[in-house]
Every structure is written in structure tokens, then in C-alpha cells.
DOLO-71114 format. One record per residue (C-alpha): x, y, z. Coordinates in Angstrom, 1 decimal, always signed. Each point is the difference from the previous one (the first is absolute). Layout:
BEGIN
{r {X Y Z}};
...
END
This chain:
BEGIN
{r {-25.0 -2.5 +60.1}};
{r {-2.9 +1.1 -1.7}};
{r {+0.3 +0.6 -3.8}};
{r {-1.7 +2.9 -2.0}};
{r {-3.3 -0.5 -1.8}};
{r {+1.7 +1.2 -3.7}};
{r {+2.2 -2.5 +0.5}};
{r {-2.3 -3.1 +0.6}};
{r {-2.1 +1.4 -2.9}};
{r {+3.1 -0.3 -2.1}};
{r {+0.3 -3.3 +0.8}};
{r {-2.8 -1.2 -0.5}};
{r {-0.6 +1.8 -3.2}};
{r {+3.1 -2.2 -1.1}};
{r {-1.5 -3.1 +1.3}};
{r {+2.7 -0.5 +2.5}};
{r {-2.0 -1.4 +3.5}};
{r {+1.7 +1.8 +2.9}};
{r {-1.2 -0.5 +3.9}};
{r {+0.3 +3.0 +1.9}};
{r {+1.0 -1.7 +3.4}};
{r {+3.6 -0.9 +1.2}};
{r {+0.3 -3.6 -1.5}};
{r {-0.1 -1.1 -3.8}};
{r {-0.9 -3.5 -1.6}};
{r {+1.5 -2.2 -2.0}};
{r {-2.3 +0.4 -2.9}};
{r {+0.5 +3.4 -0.1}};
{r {+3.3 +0.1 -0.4}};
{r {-0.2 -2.4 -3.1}};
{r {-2.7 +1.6 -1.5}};
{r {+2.1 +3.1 +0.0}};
{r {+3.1 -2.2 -1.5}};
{r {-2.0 -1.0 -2.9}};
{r {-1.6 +3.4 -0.7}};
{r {+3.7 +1.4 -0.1}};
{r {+1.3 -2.8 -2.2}};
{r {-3.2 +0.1 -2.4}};
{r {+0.8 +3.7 -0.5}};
{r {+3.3 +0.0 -0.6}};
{r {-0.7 -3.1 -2.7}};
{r {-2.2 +2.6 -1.6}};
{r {+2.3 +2.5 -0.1}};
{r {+2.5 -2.1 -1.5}};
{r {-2.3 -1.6 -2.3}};
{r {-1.1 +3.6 -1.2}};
{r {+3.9 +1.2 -0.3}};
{r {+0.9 -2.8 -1.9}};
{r {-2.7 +0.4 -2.3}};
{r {+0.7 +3.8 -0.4}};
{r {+3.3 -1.1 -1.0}};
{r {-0.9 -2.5 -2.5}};
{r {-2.2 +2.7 -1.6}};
{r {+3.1 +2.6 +0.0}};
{r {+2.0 -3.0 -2.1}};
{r {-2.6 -1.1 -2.7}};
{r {-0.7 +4.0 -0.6}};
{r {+3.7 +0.6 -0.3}};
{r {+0.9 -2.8 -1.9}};
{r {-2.7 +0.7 -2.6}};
{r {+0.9 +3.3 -0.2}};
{r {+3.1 -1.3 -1.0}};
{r {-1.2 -2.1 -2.5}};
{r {-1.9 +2.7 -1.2}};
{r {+2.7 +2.4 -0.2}};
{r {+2.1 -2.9 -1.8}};
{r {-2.2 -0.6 -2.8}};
{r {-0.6 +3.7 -0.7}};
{r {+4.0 +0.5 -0.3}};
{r {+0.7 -3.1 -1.8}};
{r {-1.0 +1.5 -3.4}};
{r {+2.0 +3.2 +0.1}};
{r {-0.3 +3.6 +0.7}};
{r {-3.3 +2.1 +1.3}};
{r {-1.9 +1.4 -2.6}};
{r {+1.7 +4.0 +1.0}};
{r {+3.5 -1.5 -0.8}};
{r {-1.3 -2.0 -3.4}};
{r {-1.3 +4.1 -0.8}};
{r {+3.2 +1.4 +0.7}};
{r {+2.0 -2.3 -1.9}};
{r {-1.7 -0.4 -2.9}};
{r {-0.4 +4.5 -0.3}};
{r {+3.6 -0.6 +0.8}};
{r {+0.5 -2.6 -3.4}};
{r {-2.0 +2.7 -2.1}};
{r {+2.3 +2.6 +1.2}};
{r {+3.2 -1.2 -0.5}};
{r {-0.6 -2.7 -2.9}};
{r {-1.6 +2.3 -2.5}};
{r {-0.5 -1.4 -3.2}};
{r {+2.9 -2.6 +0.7}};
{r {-2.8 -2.1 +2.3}};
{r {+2.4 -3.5 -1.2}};
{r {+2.8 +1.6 +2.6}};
{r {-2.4 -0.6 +2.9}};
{r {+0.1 -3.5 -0.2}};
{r {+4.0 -0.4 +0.2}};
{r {+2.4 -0.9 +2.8}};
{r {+1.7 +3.1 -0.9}};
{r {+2.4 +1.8 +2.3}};
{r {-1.5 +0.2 +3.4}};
{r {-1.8 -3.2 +1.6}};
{r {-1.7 +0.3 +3.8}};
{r {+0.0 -2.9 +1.6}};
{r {-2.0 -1.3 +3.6}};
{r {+0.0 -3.3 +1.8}};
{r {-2.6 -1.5 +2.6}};
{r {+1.9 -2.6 +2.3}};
{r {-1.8 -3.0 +2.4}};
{r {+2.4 -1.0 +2.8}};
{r {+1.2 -3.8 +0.3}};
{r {+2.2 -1.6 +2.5}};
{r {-1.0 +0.0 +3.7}};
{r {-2.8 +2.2 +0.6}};
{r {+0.3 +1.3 -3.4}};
{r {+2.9 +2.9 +1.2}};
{r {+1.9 -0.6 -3.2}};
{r {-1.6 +1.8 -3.1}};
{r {+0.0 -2.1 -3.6}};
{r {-1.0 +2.1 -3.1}};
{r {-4.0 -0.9 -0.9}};
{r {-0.9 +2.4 -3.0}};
{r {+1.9 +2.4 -2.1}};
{r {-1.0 +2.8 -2.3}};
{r {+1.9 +1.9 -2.1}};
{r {-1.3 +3.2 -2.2}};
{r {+1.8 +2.2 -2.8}};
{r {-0.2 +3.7 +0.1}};
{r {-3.6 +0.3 -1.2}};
{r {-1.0 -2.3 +2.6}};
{r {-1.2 -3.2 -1.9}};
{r {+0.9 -2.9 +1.1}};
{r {+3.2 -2.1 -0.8}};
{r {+0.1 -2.9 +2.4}};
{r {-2.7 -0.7 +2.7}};
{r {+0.3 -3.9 +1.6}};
{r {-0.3 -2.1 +2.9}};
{r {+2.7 -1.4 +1.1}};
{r {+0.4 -3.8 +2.2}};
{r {+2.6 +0.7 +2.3}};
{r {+2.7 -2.8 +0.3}};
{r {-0.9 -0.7 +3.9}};
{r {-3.6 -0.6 +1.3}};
{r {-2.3 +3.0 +0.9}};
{r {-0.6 +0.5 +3.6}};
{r {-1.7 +2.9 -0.2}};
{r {-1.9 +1.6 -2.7}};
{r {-0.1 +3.6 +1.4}};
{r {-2.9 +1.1 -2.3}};
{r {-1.4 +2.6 +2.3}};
{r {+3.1 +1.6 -1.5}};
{r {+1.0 -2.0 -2.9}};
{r {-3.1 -1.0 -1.4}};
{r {+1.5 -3.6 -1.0}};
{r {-2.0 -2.7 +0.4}};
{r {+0.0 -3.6 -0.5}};
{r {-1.6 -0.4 -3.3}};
{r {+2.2 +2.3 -1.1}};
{r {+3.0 -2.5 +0.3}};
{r {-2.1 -2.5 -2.5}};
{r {+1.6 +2.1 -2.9}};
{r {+3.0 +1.5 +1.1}};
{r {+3.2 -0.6 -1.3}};
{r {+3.2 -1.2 +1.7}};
{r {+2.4 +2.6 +1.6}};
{r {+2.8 -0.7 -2.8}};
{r {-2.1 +0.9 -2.6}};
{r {-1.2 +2.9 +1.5}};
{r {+3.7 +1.0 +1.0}};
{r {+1.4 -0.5 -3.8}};
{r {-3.2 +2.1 -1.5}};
{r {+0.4 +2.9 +2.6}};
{r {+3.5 -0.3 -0.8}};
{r {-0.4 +0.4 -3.7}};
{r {-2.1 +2.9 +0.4}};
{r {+1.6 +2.5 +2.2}};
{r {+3.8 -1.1 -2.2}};
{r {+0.8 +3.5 -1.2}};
{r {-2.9 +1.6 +0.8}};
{r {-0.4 +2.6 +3.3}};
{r {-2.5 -1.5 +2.6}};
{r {-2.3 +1.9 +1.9}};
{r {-1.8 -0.9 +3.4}};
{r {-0.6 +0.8 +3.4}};
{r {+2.5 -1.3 +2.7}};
{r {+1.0 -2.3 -3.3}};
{r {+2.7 -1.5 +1.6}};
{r {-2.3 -2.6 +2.9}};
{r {-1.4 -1.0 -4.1}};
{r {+3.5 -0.3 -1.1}};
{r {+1.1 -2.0 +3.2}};
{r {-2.5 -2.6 +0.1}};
{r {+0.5 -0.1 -4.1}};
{r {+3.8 -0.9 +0.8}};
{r {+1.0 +1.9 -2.8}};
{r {+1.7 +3.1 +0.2}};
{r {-0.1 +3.3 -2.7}};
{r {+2.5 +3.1 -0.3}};
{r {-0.9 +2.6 +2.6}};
{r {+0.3 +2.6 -3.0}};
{r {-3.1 -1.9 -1.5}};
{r {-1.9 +0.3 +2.9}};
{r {-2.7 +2.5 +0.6}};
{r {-1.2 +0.0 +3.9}};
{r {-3.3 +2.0 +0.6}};
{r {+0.6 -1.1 +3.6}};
{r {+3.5 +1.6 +0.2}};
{r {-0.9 +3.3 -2.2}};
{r {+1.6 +2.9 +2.1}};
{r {-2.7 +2.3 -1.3}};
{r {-3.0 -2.4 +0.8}};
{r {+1.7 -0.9 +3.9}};
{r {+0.3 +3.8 +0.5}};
{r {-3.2 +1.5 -1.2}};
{r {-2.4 -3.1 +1.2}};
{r {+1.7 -1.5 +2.8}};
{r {+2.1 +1.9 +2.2}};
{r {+3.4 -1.1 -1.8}};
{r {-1.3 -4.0 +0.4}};
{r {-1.1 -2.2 -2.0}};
{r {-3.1 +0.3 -1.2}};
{r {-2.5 -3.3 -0.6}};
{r {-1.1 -0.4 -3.2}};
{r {-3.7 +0.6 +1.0}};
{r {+1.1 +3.3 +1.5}};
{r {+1.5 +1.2 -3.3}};
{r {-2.5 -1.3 -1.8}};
{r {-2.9 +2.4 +2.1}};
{r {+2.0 +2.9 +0.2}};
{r {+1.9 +0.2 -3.2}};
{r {-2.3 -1.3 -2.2}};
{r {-3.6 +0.0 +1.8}};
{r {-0.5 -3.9 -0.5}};
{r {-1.1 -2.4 +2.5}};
{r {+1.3 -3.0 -0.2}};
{r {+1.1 -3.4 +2.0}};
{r {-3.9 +0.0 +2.3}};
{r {+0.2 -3.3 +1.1}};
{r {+2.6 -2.6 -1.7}};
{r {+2.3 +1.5 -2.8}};
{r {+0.7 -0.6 -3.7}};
{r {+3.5 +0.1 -1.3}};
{r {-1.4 +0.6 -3.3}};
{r {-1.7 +3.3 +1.2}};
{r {+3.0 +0.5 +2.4}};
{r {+2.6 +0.1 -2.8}};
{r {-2.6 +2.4 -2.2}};
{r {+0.2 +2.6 +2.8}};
{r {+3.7 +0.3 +1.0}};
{r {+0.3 +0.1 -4.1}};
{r {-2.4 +2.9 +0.3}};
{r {+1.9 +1.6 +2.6}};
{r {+3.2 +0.0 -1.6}};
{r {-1.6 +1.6 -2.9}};
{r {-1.4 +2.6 +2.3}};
{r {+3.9 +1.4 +0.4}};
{r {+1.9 -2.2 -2.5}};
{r {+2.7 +3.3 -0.3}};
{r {+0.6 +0.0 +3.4}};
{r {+0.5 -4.1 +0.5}};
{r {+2.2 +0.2 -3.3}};
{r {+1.6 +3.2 +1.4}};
{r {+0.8 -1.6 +3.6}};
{r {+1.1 -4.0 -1.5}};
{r {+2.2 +1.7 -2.7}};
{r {+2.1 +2.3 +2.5}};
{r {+0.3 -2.8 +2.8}};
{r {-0.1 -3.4 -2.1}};
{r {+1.9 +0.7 -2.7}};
{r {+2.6 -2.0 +0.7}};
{r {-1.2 -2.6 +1.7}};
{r {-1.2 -3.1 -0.9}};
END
């Protein structure tokens, strides 16, 4: 059998010895072997190294993200709140700095038990209704962290250095939202992994607003980040979030239609507690 001339070249370009007549020797075949083997070493060698590249990029993007949410809001947000302080305030400016009425509230979690599938509360922030903060701490879950999540949460280790115990975090929470109607978005995960519970007529769900599910998300529920773009034009949660700026937008959204949630919680939660 007499093999094409484009072929051999091809070969040989790839420094693969081939003998054009019926019969093949030993070292031939071996040379070939390790040829094959040394390539697919470098391919594996280059794949994992890819990969390895992909993870430190990723992971410091995290950390980035993380230390830019860790101190609050983005600077659009800080605008609109504070234009929103002048508005409302007037010369009363002492009345922005009160729990007041309305509180918004947001949580971060980390996950413990096996493979960290069980969320325990991290962080919580809670606002009053001019958006300045009344409560914003870490919090040292009662079981061991397994997993961090700060791609989403933006909790990291240090951050456990100063955070207080769960009880304490539980009783302040609890001492804030007594009496007082609580604002959030799907605010009942925050409430859940709280363990406390509050009177469904207090509660102020931008994730559950009729108006917001039908207008921005085909009768659904909306995510916060969703509302946030379309109903208010702000950009939030790139990269890891911020409960702190979290609980500053769904207040900001309630405010957007505070008639209609009022309207809507008054004719259907009246009576309930």
C-alpha cells in the first residue's frame, strides 16, 4: 500500500518517523507512544493552568466586589437618599435620624452544616424611612461556617473577628421592628433565618407588590435587582451584595408607590396578624 506524499509530509512535519514499507519497528511505535503521551501532558498541564487562572480572577473579583459593598450604598443611591432627606425633612432635619415608623430591613446569610446547604444569618441592616441607618452588624452564627458565599454575600472571614453573637443580634432586631411596619424584599427568608416572626399587617413586601409583579415581571416575582433597574434606574448588587444598600433600595421602592402598598396591605391584612 503506498501512502500519499501530503501525508508523509505531515508526519514528518510532526516529528513522527513513519516507514513507507509493509512492516513497522519497535522504536517507532514507542516514539509515537511518548509523543501522544507528552501532548496530552501538555494539554492538561495548559487546561489546568487555564483553570487556576479562571479561580484567582474570580475569586479576586469577589474580594473586590466585597470590599466595595462592605461600606454601604453606591454613590447614585447616597444622591437619592440624601435629595430624598431634604425633601421630606424640611426644616425638621432631627426627624431623619429616628427609628420612626417604617424600618427596612436586609440580611446576608453564609451556609453551615454539610456543604454549607443550611443558611445562618451573617449581617443585618436595618434603615428608617429617610434611609439612615439604624442597625448594620455582623453576626457569628451559632454553628461553624462552611461556606462563606461571598461571591453573593460578600462575608468574609475577618468580618467574623467583630461580629456579634446570633442572640444579640435576634433581641436588637427584635426590639426594632416591635410596633413598627417593616419593609424589605422577600423579608420573610430575613425573618426565617432571624427565628423571629412579625404581624403580616406590619409587613411591607416589594417582592410580593401586585403592581410591581404585574407591570415588571409578567405577574412574578420580580428580583430586587430587577426592580431596582426598571423602577428606579439604579444598578445595584454587581458582584457580591450589601444588605445595607439592599434594605436602602427596597425602602426606596416602597416609597416609589407607598399608596398603593398601604392601599393593597390595608384591604387584605387587616385582620390578620
Amino acid at each position: 500500500m503506498r501512502l500519499s506524499s501530503n501525508w508523509l509530509k505531515l508526519q514528518k512535519a510532526n516529528s513522527i518517523p513513519v516507514r513507507t514499507g509493509s512492516h513497522r519497528s519497535e522504536g517507532d511505535t514507542v516514539h509515537k507512544v511518548r509523543v501522544d503521551v507528552r501532548a496530552r501532558e501538555k494539554t492538561k498541564k495548559s487546561r489546568a493552568m487555564s483553570y487556576v487562572a479562571k479561580m484567582n480572577k474570580e475569586i479576586m473579583k469577589s474580594k473586590s466586589a466585597s470590599h466595595s459593598s462592605t461600606d454601604g450604598t453606591d454613590s447614585k443611591l447616597e444622591e437619592i437618599i440624601e435629595e430624598d432627606i431634604k425633601s421630606q425633612a424640611g426644616k425638621r432635619n432631627d426627624r431623619t435620624k429616628e427609628i420612626g415608623k417604617y424600618v427596612a430591613m436586609d440580611c446576608e446569610f453564609v451556609g453551615v452544616g454539610p456543604e454549607g446547604k443550611t443558611s445562618a444569618l451573617a449581617r443585618v441592616s436595618i434603615v428608617n424611612y429617610y434611609g439612615n441607618e439604624v442597625l448594620d452588624v455582623y453576626v457569628r452564627p451559632s454553628e461553624r461556617i462552611t461556606d462563606y458565599r461571598t461571591w453573593v454575600s460578600g462575608i468574609m472571614p475577618h468580618h467574623m473577628k467583630h461580629a456579634i453573637p446570633f442572640k444579640q443580634a435576634q433581641d436588637k432586631v427584635s426590639t426594632i421592628l416591635k410596633d413598627r411596619i417593616l419593609i424589605g424584599h422577600s423579608i420573610y427568608n430575613d425573618l426565617k433565618v432571624l427565628m423571629i416572626s412579625h404581624p403580616r399587617r406590619a409587613i411591607r413586601d416589594t417582592a410580593e407588590h401586585a403592581a410591581f409583579q404585574s407591570k415588571y415581571n409578567s405577574g412574578h416575582k420580580p428580583s430586587l435587582k430587577k426592580l431596582a433597574t426598571d423602577v428606579l434606574g439604579l444598578n445595584i448588587q454587581n458582584g457580591s451584595h450589601s444588605s445595607l444598600e439592599d434594605a436602602r433600595t427596597a425602602l426606596l421602592l416602597f416609597k416609589h408607590d407607598q399608596q398603593g402598598f398601604e392601599r393593597r396591605y390595608w384591604k387584605q391584612n387587616r385582620t390578620l396578624d
